[in-house]
N, CA and C atoms as a LAMMPS dump frame, in Angstrom:
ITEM: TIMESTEP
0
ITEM: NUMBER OF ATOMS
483
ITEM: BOX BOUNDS ff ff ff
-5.0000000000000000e+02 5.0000000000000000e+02
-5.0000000000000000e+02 5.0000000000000000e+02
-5.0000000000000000e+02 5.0000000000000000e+02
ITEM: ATOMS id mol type element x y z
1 1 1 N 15.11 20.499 9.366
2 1 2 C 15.266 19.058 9.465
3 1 3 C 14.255 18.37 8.542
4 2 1 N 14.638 17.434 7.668
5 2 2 C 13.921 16.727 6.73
6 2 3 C 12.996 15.833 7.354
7 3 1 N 11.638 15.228 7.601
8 3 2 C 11.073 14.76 8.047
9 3 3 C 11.027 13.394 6.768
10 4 1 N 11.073 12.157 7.817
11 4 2 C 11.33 10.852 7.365
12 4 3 C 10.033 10.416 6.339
13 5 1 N 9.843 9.667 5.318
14 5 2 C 8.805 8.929 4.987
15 5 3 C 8.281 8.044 6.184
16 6 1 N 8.652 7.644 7.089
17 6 2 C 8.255 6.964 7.717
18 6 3 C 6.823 7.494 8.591
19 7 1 N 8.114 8.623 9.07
20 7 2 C 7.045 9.844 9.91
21 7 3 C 5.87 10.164 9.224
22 8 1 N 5.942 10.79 8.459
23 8 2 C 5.297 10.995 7.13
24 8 3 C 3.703 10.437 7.215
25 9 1 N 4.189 8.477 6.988
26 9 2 C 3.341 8.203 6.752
27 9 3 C 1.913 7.755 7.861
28 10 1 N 3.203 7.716 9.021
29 10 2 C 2.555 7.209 10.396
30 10 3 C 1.851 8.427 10.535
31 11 1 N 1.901 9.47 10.38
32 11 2 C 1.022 11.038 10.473
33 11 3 C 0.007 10.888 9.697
34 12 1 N 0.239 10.561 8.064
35 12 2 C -0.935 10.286 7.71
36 12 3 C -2.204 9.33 8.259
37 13 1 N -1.608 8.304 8.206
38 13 2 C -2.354 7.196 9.027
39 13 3 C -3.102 7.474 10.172
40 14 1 N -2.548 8.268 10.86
41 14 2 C -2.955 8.492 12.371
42 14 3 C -4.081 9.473 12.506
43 15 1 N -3.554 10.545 11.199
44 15 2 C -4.888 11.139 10.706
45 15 3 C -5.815 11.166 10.412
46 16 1 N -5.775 10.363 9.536
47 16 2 C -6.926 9.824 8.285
48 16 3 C -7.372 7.969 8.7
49 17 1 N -6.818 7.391 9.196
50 17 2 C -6.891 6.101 9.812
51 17 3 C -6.191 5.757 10.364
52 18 1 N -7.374 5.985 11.979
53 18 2 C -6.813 5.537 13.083
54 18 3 C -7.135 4.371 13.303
55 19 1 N -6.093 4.095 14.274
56 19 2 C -6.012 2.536 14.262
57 19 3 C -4.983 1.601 13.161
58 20 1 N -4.753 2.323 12.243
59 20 2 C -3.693 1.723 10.925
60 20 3 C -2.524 1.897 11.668
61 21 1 N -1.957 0.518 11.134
62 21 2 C -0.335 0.127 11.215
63 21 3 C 0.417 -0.027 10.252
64 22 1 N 1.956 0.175 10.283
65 22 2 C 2.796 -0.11 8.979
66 22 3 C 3.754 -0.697 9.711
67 23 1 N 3.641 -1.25 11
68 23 2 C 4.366 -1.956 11.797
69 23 3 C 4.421 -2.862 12.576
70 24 1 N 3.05 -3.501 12.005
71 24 2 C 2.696 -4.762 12.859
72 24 3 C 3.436 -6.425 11.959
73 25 1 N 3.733 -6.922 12.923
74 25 2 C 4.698 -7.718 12.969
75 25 3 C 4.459 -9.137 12.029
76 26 1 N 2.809 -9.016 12.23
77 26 2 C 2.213 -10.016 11.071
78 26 3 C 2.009 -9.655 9.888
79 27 1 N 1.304 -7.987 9.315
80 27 2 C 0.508 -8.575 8.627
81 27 3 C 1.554 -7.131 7.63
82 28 1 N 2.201 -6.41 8.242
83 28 2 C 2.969 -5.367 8.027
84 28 3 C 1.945 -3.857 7.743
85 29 1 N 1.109 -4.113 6.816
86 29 2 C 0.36 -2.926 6.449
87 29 3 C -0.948 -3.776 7.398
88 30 1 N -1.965 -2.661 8.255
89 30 2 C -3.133 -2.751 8.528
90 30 3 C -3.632 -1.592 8.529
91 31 1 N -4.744 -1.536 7.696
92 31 2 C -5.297 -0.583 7.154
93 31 3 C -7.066 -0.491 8.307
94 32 1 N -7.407 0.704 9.481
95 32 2 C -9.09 0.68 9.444
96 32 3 C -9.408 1.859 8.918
97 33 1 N -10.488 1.519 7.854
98 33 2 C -10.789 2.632 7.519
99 33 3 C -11.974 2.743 7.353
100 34 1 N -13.071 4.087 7.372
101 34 2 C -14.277 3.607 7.543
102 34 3 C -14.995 2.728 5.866
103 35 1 N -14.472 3.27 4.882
104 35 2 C -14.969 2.454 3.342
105 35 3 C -13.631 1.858 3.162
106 36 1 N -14.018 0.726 2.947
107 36 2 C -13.205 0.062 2.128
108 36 3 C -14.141 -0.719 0.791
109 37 1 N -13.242 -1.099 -0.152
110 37 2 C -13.573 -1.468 -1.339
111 37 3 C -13.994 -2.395 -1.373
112 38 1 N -14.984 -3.292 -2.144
113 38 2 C -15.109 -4.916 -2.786
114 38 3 C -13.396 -5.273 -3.373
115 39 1 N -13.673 -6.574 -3.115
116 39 2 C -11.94 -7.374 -3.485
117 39 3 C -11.429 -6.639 -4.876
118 40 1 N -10.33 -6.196 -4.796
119 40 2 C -9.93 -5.579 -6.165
120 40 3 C -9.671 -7.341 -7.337
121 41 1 N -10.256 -7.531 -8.364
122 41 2 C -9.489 -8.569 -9.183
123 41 3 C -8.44 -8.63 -9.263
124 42 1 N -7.497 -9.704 -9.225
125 42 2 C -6.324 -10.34 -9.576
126 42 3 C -5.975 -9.695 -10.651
127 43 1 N -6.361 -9.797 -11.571
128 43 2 C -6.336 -9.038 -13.4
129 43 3 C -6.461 -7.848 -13.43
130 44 1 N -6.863 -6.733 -12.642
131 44 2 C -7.377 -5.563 -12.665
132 44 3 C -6.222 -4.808 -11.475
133 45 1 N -5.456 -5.767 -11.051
134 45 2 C -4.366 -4.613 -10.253
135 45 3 C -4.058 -3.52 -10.896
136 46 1 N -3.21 -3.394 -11.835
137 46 2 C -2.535 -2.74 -12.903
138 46 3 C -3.514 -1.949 -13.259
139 47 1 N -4.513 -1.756 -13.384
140 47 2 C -5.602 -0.859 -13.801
141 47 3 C -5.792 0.422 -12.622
142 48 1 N -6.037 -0.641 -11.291
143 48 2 C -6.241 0.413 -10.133
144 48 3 C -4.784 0.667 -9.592
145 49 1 N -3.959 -0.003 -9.674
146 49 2 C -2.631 0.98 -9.025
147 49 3 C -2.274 2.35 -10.351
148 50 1 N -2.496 1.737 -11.536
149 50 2 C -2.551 2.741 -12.377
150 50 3 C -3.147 4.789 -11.865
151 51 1 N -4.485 4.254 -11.504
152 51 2 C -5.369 5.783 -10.98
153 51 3 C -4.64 5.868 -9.582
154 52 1 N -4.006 5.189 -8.978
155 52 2 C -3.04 5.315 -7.876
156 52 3 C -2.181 6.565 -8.326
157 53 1 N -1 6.5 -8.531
158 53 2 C 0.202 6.695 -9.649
159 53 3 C -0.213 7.837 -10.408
160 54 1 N -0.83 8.777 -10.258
161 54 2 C -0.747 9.813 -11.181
162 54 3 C -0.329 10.912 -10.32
163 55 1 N -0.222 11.442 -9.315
164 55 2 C 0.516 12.177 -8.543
165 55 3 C 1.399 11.327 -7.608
166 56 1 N 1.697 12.211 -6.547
167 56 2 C 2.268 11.854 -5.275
168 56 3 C 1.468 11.08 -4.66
169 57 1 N 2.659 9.947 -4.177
170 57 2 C 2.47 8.951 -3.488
171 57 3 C 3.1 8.317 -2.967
172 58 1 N 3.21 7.268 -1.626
173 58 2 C 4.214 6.127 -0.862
174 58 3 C 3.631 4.709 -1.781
175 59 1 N 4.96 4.473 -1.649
176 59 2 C 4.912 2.95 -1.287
177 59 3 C 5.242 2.268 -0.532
178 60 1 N 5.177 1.59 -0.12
179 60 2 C 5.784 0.47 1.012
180 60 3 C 5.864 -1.399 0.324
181 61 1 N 7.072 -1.372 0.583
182 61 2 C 7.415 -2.808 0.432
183 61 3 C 8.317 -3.985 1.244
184 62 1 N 7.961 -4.679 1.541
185 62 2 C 8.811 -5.679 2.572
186 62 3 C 9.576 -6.535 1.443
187 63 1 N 10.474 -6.907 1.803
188 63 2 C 11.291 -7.991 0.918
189 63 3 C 11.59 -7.812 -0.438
190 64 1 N 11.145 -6.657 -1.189
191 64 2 C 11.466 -5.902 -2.584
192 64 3 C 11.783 -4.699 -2.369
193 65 1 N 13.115 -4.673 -2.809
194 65 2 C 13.356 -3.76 -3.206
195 65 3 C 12.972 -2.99 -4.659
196 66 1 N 12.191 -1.609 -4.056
197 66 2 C 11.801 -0.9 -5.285
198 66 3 C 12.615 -0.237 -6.097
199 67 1 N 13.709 -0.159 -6.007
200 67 2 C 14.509 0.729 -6.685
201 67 3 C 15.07 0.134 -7.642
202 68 1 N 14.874 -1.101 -7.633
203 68 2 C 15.17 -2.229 -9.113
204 68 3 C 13.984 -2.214 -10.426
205 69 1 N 12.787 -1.796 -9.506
206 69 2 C 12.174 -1.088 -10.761
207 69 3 C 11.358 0.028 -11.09
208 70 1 N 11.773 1.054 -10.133
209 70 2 C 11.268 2.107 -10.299
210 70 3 C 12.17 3.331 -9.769
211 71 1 N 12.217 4.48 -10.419
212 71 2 C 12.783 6.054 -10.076
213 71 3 C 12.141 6.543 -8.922
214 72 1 N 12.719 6.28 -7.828
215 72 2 C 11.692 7.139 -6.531
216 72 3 C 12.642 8.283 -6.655
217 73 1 N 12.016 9.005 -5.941
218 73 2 C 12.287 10.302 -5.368
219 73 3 C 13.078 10.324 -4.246
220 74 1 N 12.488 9.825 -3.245
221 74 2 C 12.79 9.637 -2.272
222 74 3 C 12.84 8.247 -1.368
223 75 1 N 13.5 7.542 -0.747
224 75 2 C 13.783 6.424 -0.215
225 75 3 C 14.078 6.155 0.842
226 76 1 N 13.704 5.286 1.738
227 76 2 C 13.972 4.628 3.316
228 76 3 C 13.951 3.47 3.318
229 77 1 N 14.785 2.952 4.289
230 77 2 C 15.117 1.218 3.956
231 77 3 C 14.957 0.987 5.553
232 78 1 N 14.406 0.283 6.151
233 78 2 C 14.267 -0.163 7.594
234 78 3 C 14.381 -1.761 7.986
235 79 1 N 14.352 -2.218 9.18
236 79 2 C 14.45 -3.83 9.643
237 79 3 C 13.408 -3.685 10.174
238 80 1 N 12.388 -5.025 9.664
239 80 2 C 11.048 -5.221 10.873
240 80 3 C 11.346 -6.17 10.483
241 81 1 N 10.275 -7.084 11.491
242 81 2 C 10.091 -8.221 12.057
243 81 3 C 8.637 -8.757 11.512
244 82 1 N 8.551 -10.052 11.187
245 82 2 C 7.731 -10.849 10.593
246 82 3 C 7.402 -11.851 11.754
247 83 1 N 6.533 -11.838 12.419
248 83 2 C 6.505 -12.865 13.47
249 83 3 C 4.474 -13.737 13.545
250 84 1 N 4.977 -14.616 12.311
251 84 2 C 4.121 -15.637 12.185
252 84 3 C 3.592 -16.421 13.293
253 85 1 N 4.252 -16.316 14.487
254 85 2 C 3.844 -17.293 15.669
255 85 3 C 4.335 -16.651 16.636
256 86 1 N 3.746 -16.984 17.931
257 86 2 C 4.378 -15.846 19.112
258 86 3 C 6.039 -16.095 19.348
259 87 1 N 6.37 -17.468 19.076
260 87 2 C 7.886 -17.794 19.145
261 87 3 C 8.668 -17.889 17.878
262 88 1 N 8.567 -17.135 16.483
263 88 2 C 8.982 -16.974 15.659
264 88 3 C 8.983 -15.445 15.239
265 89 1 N 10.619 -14.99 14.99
266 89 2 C 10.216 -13.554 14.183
267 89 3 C 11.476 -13.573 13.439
268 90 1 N 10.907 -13.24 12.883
269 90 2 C 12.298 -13.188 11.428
270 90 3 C 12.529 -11.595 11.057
271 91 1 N 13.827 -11.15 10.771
272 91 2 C 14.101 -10.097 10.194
273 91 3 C 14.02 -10.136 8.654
274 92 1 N 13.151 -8.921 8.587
275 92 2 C 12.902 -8.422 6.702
276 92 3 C 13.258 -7.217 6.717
277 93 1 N 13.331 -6.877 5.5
278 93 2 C 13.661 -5.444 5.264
279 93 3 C 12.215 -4.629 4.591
280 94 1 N 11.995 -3.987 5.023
281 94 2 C 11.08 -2.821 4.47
282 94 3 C 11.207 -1.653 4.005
283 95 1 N 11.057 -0.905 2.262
284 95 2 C 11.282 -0.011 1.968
285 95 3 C 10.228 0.82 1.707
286 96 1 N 10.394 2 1.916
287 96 2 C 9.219 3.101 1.959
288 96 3 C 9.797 4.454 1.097
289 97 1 N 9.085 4.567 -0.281
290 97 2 C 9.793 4.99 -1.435
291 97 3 C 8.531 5.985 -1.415
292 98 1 N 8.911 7.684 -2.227
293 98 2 C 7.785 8.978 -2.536
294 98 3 C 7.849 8.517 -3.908
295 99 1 N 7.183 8.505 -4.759
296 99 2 C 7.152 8.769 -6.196
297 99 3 C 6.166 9.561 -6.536
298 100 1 N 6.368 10.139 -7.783
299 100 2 C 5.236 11.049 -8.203
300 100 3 C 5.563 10.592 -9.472
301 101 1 N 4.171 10.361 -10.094
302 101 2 C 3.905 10.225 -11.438
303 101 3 C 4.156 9.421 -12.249
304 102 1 N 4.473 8.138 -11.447
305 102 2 C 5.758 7.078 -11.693
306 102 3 C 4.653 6.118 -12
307 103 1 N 4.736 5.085 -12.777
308 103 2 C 4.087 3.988 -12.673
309 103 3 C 4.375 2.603 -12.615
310 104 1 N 3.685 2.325 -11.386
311 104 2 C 4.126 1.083 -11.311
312 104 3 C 3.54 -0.516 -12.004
313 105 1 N 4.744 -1.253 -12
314 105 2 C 4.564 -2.426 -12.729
315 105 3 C 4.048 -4.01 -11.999
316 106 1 N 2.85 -3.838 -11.796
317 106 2 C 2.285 -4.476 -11.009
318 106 3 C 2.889 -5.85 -10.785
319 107 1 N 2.371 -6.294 -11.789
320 107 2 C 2.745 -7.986 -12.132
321 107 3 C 4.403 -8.312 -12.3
322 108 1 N 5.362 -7.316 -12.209
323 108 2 C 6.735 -7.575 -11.902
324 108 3 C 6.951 -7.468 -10.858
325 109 1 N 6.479 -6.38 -9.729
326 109 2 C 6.421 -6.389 -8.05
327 109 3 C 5.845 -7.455 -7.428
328 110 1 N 4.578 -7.872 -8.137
329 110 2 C 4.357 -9.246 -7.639
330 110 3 C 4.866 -10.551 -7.371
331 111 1 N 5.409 -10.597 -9.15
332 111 2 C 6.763 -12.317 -9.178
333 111 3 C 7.878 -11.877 -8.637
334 112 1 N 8.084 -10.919 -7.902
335 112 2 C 9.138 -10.87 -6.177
336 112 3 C 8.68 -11.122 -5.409
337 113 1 N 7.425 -10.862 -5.44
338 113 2 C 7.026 -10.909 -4.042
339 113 3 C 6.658 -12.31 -3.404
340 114 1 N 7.315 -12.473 -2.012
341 114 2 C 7.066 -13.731 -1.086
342 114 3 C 5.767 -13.572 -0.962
343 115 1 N 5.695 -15.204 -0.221
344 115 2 C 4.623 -15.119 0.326
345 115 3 C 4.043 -14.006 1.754
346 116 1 N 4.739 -14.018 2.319
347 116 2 C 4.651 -12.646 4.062
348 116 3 C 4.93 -11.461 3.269
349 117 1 N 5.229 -11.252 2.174
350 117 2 C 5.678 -9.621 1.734
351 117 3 C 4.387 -9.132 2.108
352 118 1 N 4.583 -7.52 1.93
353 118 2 C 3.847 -6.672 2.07
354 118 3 C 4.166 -5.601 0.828
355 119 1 N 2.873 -5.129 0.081
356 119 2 C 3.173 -4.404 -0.902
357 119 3 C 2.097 -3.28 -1.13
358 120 1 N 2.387 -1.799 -0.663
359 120 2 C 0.865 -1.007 -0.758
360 120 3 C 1.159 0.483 -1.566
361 121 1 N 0.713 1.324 -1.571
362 121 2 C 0.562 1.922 -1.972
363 121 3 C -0.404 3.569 -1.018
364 122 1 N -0.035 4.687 -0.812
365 122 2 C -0.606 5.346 0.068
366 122 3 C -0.479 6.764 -0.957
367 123 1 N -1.8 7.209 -1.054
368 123 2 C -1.864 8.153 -1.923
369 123 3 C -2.786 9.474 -0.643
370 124 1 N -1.768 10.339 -0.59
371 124 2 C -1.662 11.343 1.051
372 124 3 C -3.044 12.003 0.215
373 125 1 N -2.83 12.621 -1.249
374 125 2 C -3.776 13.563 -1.438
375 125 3 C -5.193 13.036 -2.01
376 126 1 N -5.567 12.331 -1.741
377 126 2 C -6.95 11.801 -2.006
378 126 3 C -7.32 11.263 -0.503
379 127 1 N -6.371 11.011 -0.103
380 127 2 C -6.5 9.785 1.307
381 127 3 C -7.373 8.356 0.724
382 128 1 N -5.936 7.887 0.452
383 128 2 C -6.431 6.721 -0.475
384 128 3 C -5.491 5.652 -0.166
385 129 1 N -5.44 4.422 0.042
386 129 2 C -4.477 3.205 0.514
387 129 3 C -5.17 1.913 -0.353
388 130 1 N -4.099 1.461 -1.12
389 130 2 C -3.941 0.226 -1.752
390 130 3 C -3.474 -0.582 -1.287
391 131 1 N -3.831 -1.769 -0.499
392 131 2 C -3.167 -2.953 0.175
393 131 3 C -3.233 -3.682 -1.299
394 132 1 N -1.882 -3.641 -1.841
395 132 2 C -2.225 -5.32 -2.883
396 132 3 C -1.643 -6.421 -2.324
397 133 1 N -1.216 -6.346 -1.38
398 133 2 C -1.821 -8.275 -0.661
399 133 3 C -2.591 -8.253 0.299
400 134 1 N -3.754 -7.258 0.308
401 134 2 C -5.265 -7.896 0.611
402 134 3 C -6.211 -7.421 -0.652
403 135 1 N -5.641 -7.181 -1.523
404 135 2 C -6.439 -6.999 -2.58
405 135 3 C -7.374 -5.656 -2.187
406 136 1 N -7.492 -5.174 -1.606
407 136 2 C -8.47 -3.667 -1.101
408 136 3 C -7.975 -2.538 -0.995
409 137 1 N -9.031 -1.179 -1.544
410 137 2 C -8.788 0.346 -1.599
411 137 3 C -9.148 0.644 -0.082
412 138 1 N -8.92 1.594 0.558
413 138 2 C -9.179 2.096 1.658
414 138 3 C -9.092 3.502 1.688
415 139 1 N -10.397 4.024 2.282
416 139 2 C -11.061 5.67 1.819
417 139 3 C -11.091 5.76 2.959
418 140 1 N -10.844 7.225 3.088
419 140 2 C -11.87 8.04 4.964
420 140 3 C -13.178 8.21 4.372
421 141 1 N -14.237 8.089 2.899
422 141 2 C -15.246 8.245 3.086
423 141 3 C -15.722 7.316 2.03
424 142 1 N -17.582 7.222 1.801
425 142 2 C -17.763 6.184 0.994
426 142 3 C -17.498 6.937 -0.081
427 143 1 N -17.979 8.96 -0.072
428 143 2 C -17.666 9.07 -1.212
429 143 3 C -16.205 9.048 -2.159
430 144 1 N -15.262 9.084 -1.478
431 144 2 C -14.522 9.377 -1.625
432 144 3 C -14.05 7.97 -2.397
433 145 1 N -14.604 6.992 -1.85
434 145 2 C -13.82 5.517 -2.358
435 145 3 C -14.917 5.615 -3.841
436 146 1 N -16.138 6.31 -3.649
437 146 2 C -17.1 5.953 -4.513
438 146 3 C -16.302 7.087 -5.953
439 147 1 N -15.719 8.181 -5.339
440 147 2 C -14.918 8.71 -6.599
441 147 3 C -13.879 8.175 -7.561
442 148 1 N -13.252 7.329 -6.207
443 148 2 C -11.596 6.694 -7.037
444 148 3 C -12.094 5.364 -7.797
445 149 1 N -13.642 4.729 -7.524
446 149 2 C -13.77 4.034 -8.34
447 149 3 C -14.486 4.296 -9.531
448 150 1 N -14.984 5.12 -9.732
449 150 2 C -15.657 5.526 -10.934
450 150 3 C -14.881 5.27 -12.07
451 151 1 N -15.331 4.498 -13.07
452 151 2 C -14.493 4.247 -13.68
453 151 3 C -13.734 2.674 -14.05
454 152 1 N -13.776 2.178 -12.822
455 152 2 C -12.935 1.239 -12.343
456 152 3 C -13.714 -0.161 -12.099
457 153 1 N -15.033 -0.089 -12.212
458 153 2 C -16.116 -0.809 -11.331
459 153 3 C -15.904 -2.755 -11.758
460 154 1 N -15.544 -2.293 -12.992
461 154 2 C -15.291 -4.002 -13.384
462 154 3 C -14.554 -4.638 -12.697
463 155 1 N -13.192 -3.568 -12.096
464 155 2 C -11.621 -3.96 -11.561
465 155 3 C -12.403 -4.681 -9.794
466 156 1 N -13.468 -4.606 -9.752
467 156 2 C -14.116 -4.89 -8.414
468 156 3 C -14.4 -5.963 -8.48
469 157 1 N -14.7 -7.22 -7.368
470 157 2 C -15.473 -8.591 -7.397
471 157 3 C -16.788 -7.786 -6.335
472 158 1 N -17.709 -7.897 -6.994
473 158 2 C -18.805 -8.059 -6.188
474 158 3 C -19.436 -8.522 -4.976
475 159 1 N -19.454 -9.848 -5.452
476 159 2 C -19.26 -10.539 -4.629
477 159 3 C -18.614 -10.763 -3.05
478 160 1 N -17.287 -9.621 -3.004
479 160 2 C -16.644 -9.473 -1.557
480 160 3 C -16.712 -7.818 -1.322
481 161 1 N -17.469 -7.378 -0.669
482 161 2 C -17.94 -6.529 -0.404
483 161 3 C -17.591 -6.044 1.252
């Protein structure tokens, strides 16, 4: 039996960060993890989803469909709920795509993207999570976040730490 991306990823998560959701109703991706990054720059997405993107990896997207601009591998399409207020929930669609080696086009996933979208990135073999609509990397360790940024340090604001 083929085991779902979904499964997949909720295993990872549950593993490597507990407490993370890919199903909460507000915010869609919630990431705890013990390091997380300084604010990734606006200008510097494309740089860090770049060191994302060189092996295997998820994505997850609410309200874009990825397959308009990218070759996944593998694909899942689901209904969640967006519920901005305790008496409001709206149905979205959420897709959860494997790619390997694929790269993605930041600033075209973006001018789709709504305002409530959700757009991340989950890299299983580093244990590594890109929220790009909270702008932050998320590590199980400091070194580990301190590896994937090497390199990268400009793509950081200081300042939000």
């Amino acid at each position: 039996m083929t085991t779902t991306i979904h499964a997949e990823l909720l295993e990872f998560l549950d593993k490597h960060f507990p407490g993370s959701t890919i199903d909460n109703g507000y915010h869609f991706v919630s990431i705890n993890a013990p390091a997380v990054s300084p604010l990734v720059r606006a200008d510097a997405q494309q740089r860090v989803a770049d060191k994302f993107c060189t092996g295997r990896y998820w994505l997850l997207s609410v309200d874009i469909d990825p397959q308009a601009f990218l070759k996944v591998d593998r694909i899942e399409q689901r209904t969640v709920f967006y519920r901005p207020d305790w008496n409001v929930e709206e149905k979205r669609t959420q897709w959860l795509a494997e790619l390997r080696e694929t790269p993605v086009d930041i600033s075209t996933l973006n001018a789709e993207r709504q305002l409530a979208s959700a757009f991340a990135l989950f890299e299983p073999d580093r244990n590594l999570v890109f929220d790009i609509h909270d702008l932050a990397v998320y590590a199980i360790s400091k070194s580990d976040l301190d590896e994937f940024m090497r390199g990268l340090e400009e793509c950081f604001d200081p300042r939000w730490k």
